[in-house]
C-alpha positions as CSV (number, residue, x, y, z in Angstrom):
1,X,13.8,8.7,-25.0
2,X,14.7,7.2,-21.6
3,X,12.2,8.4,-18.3
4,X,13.1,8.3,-14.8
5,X,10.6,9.3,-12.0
6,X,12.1,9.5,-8.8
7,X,10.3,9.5,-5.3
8,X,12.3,9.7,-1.9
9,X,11.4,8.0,1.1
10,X,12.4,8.2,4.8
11,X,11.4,6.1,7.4
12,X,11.4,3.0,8.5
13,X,12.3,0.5,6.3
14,X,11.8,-2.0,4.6
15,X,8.9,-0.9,2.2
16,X,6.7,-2.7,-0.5
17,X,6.2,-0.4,-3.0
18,X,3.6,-0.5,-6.1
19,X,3.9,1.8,-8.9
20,X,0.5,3.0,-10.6
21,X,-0.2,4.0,-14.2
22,X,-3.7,5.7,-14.8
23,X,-4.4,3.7,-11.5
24,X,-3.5,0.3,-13.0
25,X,-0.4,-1.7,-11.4
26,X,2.6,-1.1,-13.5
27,X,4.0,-4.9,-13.8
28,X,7.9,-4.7,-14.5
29,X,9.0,-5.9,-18.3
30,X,11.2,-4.9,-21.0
31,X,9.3,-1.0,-21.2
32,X,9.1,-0.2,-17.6
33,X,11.7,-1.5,-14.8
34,X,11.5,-0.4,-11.4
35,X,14.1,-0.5,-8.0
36,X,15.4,0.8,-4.8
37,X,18.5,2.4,-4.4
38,X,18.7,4.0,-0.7
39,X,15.6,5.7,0.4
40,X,15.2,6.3,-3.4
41,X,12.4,4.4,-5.8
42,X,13.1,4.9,-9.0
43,X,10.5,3.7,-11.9
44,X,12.4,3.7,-15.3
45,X,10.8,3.4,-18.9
46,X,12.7,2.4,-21.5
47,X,11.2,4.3,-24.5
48,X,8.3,7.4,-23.6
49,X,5.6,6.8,-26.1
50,X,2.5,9.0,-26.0
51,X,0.6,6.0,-24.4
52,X,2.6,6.6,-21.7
53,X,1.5,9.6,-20.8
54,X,-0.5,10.0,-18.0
55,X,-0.9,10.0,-13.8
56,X,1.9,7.7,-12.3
57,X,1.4,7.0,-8.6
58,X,4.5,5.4,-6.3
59,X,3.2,4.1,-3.1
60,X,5.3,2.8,0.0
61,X,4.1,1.0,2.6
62,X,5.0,-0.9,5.4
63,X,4.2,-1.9,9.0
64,X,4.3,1.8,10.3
65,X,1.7,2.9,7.7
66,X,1.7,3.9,3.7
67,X,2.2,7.3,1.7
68,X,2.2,8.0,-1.8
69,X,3.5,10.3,-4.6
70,X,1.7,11.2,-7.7
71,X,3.2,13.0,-10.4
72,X,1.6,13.1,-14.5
73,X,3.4,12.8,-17.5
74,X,2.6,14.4,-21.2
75,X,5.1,12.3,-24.3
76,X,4.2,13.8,-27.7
């Protein structure tokens, strides 16, 4: 099973954005991928295993400031 968690951002751009598992920095490989596509970031993993579960956090941030979005997950 394929997961995509979506967070919209408006603003100014350009952002930086980090995505967070459990609080840990979610580094891009063949399980998770992650991209911008408008004012959409969009964190993708490849196969939901219940290790995955958990808090995922997306934050943006750039000269203006930094916001974030938080959302959990449950796989069984």
């Amino acid at each position: 099973m394929e997961l995509y968690y979506y967070y919209e951002q408006t603003g100014e751009s350009p952002f930086d954005v980090i995505w967070l598992h459990n609080g840990k920095e979610v580094k891009k490989s063949n399980d998770f991928n992650y991209r911008q596509t408008g004012d959409d970031f969009i964190l993708e993993i490849a196969e939901c295993l219940p290790e995955d579960s958990g808090t995922y956090t997306c934050e943006a941030f750039n000269d203006a400031g930094e916001t974030f979005s938080t959302g959990t997950i449950l796989v069984k």
